[in-house]
C-alpha positions as CSV (number, residue, x, y, z in Angstrom):
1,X,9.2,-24.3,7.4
2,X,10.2,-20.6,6.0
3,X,7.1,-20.3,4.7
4,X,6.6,-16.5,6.0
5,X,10.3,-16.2,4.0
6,X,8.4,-17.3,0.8
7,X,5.5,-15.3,1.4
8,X,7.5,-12.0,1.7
9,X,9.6,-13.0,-1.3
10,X,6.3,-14.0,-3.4
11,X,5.3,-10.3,-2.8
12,X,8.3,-8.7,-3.7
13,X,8.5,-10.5,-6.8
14,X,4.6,-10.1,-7.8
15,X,4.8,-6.0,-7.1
16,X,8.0,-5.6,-9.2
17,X,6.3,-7.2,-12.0
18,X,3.2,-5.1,-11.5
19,X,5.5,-2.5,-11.4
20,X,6.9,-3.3,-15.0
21,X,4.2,-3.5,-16.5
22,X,2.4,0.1,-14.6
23,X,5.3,1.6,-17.1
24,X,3.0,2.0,-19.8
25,X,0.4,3.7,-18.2
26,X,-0.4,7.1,-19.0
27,X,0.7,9.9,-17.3
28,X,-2.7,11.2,-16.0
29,X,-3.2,8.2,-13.8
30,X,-0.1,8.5,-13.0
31,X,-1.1,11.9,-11.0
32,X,-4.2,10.5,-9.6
33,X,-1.7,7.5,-8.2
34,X,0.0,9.9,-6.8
35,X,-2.2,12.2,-5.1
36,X,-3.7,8.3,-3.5
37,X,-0.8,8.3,-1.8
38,X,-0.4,11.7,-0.5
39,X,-3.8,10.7,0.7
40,X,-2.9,7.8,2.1
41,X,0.0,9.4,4.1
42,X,-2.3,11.9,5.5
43,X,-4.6,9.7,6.7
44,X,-1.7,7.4,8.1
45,X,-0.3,11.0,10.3
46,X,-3.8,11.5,10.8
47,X,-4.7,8.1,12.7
48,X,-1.3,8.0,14.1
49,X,-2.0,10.9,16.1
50,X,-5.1,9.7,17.3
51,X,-3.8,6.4,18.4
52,X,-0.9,7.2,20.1
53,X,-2.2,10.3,21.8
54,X,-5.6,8.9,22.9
55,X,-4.5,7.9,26.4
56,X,-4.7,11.7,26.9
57,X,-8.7,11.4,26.5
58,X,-9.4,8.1,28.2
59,X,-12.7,7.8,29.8
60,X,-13.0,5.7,32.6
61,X,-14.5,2.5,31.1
62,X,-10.6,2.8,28.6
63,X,-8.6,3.0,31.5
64,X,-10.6,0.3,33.6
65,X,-9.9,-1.5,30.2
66,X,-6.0,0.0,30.4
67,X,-5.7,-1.5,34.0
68,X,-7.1,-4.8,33.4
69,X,-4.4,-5.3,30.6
70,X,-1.6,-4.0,32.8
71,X,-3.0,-6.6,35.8
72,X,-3.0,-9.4,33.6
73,X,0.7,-8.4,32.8
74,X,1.5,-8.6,36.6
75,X,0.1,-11.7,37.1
76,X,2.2,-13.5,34.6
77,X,5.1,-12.2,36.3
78,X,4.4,-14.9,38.9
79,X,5.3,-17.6,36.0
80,X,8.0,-16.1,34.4
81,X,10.3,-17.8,36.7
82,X,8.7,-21.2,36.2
83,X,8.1,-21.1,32.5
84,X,11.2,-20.5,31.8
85,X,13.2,-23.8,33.0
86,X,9.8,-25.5,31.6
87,X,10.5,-24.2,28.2
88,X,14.2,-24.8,28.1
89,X,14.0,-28.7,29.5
90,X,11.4,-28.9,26.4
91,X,13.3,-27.9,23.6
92,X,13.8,-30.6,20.6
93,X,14.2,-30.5,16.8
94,X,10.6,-30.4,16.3
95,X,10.4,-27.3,18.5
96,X,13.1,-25.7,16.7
97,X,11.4,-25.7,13.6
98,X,8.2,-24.5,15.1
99,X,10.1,-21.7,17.1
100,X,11.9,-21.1,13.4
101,X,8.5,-20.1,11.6
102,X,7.0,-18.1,14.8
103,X,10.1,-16.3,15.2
104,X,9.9,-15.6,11.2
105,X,6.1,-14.4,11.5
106,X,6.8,-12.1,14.4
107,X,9.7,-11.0,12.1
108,X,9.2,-6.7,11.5
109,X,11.1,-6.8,8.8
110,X,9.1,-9.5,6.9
111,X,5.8,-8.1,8.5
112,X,6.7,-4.3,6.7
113,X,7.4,-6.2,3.5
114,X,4.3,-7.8,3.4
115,X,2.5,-4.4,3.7
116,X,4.5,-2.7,1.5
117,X,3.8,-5.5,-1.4
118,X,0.1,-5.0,-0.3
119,X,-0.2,-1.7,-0.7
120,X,2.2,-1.3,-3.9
121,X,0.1,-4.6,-5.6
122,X,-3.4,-2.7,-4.3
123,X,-1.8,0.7,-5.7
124,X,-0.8,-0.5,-9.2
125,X,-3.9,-2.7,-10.4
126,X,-6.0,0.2,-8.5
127,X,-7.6,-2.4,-6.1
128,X,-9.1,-0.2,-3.1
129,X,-9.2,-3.4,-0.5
130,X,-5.3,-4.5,-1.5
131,X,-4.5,-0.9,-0.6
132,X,-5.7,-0.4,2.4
133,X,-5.1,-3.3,3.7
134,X,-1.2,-2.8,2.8
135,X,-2.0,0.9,4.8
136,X,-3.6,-0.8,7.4
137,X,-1.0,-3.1,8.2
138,X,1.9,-0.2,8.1
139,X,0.1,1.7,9.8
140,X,-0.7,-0.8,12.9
141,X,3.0,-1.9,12.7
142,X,4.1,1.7,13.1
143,X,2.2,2.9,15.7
144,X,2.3,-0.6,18.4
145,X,6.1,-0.2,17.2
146,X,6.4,2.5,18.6
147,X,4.7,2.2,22.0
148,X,6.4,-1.3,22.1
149,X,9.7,0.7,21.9
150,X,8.8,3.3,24.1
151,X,8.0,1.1,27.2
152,X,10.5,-1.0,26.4
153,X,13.3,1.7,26.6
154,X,11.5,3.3,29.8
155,X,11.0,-0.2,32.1
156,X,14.8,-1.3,31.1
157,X,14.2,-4.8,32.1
158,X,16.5,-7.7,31.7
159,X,16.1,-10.4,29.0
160,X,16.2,-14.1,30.6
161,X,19.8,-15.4,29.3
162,X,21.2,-12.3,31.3
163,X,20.5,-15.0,34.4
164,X,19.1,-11.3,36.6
165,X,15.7,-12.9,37.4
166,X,12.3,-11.8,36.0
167,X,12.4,-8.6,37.7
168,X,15.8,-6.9,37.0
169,X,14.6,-3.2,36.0
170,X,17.4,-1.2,34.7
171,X,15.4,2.2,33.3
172,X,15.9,4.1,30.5
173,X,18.0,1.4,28.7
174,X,18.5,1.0,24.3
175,X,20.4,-1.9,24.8
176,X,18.6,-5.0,23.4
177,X,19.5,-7.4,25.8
178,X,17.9,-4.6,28.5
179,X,14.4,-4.1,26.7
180,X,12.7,-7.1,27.4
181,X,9.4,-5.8,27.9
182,X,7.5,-6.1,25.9
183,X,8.3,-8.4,23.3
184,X,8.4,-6.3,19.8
185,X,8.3,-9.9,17.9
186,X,5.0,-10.5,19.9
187,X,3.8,-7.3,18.9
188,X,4.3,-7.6,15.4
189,X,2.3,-10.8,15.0
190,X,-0.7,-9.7,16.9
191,X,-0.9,-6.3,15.1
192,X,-0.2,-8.4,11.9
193,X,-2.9,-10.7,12.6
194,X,-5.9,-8.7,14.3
195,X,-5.7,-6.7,11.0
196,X,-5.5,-9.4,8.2
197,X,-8.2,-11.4,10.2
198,X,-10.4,-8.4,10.3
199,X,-10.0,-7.9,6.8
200,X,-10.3,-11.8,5.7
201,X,-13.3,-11.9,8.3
202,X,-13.2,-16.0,7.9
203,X,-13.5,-17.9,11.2
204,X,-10.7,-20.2,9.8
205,X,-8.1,-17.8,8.8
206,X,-9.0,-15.7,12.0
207,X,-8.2,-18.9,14.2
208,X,-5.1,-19.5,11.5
209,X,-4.0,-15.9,12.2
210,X,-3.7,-15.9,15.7
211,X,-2.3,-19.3,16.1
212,X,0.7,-18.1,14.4
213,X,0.9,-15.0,16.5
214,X,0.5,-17.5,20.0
215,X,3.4,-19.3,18.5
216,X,5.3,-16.2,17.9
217,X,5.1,-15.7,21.2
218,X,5.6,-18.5,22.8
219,X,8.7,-19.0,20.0
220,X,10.1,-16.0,22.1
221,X,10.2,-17.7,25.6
222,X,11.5,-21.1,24.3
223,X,14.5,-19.7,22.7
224,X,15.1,-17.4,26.2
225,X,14.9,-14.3,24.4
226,X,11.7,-13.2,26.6
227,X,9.6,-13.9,29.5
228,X,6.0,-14.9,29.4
229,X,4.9,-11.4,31.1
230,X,6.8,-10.1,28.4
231,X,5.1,-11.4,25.2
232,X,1.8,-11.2,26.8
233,X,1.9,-7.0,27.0
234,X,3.4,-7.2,23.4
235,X,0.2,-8.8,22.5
236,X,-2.3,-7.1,24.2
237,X,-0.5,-3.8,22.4
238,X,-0.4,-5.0,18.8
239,X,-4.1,-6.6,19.0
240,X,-5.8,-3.5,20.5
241,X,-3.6,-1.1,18.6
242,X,-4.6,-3.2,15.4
243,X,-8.1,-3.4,15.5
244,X,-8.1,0.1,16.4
245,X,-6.4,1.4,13.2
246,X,-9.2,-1.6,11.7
247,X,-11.6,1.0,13.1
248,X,-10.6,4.0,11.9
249,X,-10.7,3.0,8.9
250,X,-14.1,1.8,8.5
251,X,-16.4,4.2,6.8
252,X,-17.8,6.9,9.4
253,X,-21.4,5.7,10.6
254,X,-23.3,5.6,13.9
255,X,-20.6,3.5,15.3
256,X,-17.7,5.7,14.7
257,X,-14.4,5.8,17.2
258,X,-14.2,9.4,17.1
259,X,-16.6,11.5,19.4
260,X,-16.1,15.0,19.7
261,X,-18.3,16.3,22.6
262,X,-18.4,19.7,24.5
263,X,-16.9,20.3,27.5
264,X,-16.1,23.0,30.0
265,X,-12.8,23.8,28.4
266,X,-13.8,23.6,25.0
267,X,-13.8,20.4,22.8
268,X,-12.9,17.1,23.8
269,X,-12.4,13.8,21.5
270,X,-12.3,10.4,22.5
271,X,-10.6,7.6,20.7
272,X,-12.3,4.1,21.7
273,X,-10.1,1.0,21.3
C-alpha cells in the first residue's frame, strides 16, 4: 500500500543514474543546462509573484469566484461536528491502509521529491515536457504552500483531538496542533494532481488523480488530524493555485492569464485563476 513511497524512491534512483551517466557530457551543454535553470528559476520568481500577489488586482467576477470558495468553506463547518464521530466509529484495518496511502500522497515531502526527479530526469536527457512538468509541480507546491501556511498561522484554529470544538480560533498561532485550517496534506494532493492531470490530459488518470487527492483528504478527517471544513479550503487552494501555474505556463496566445490594460493610475494587470 506505499506505493507513493516506491514512486518517490523509483525517481530518486532513475535521476541519480541519469545523473551518472550526464558525467560524460561535454562541457558546453553543460552551460546551456545551466543557463535552463537559471531560466527556469526566473520564471518560477516570476509566476510566484503573480500568483500570490494577484488578489491585489481581482476583478469582480475573481472575487465573486473568491467568495463562493470561502462560502462553501463555511458551510462545511456545519458538519465538522458530525463527521467527525462518523469517521472515528468507522475506522477498521481496511481504512487504515487506505488512510496509509492518502496520508502518503498528500505527503510534501514525497510530493517535492517527485518534482525534483521530474525536473532533474526532464533536465538531464533534455526532455522539455519532463522539465516543466517537474517546474510546474514545484512551483504549484510552493506557492499553495505558502498561502496554506499563511492562513493557517493567521486563523489559529484547533485540530479535532484537542477536544475544543470545530470553532476554537486561537490567532496567530505556529503550533501544529493550532493550524488546522486548512489542511497542508489536502493542499498538496490537489496542487499535485490538477497539475499532473493537466499535463497527462487522459480522462482516466484525471479521474485517478483526484481520487487520490479526495482520499487524501478524507485520510486527514478519519485519523482526527482535521476537520472536513478544513481539507475542503486546502483543496479549493491547491486546485486553483495549480491549474493557474498550468496556465502560465502555456504558450502566450489569445487566451493568455495576463492582461495588462490602462487605467486612470497607470497600468493595471490581472491574473485570472
Amino acid at each position: 500500500m506505499r506505493f507513493v513511497k516506491s514512486l518517490v524512491l523509483t525517481c530518486s534512483l532513475m535521476t541519480t543514474l541519469l545523473c551518472s551517466r550526464a558525467s560524460s557530457q561535454k562541457d558546453s551543454s553543460d552551460a546551456l543546462h545551466e543557463s535552463l535553470i537559471v531560466k527556469d528559476a526566473r520564471t518560477a520568481w516570476d509566476n510566484g509573484v503573480q500568483i500570490l500577489t494577484a488578489p491585489l488586482h481581482f476583478n469582480h467576477r475573481e472575487w465573486i469566484e473568491t467568495g463562493a470558495y470561502v462560502g462553501g468553506t463555511v458551510l462545511f463547518f456545519a458538519v465538522d461536528n458530525s463527521a467527525r464521530p462518523i469517521a472515528l466509529r468507522n475506522r477498521s484495518h481496511w481504512g487504515d491502509n487506505m488512510s496509509s496511502v492518502g496520508t502518503d500522497y498528500g505527503n510534501a515531502v514525497y510530493a517535492i521529491s517527485l518534482a525534483g526527479g521530474l525536473y532533474g530526469g526532464g533536465w538531464i536527457l533534455q526532455n522539455n515536457d519532463v522539465r516543466e512538468t517537474g517546474l510546474m509541480l514545484f512551483e504549484s507546491l510552493a506557492f499553495s504552500g505558502i498561502a496554506t501556511n499563511v492562513l493557517k498561522s493567521i486563523a489559529g484554529r484547533s485540530r479535532p483531538f484537542l477536544e475544543e470544538g470545530p470553532f476554537r480560533y486561537n490567532g496567530f498561532q505556529f503550533k501544529e496542533e493550532t493550524t488546522s485550517l486548512p489542511s497542508g496534506h489536502s493542499t498538496v494532493a490537489f496542487a499535485m494532481s490538477s497539475v499532473l492531470s493537466s499535463q497527462l490530459n487522459n480522462t482516466w488518470a484525471t479521474i485517478s488523480l483526484y481520487s487520490l487527492a479526495t482520499l487524501t483528504a478524507a485520510s486527514r478527517v478519519y485519523n482526527d488530524e482535521h476537520w472536513v471544513s478544513d481539507t475542503f479550503l486546502g483543496a479549493v487552494i491547491g486546485d486553483v493555485i495549480g491549474k493557474a501555474v498550468v496556465r502560465l505556463h502555456q504558450p502566450r496566445d489569445g487566451r493568455a492569464e495576463i492582461r495588462i490594460s490602462p487605467s486612470l493610475d497607470g497600468l493595471k494587470a490581472e491574473l485570472i485563476f
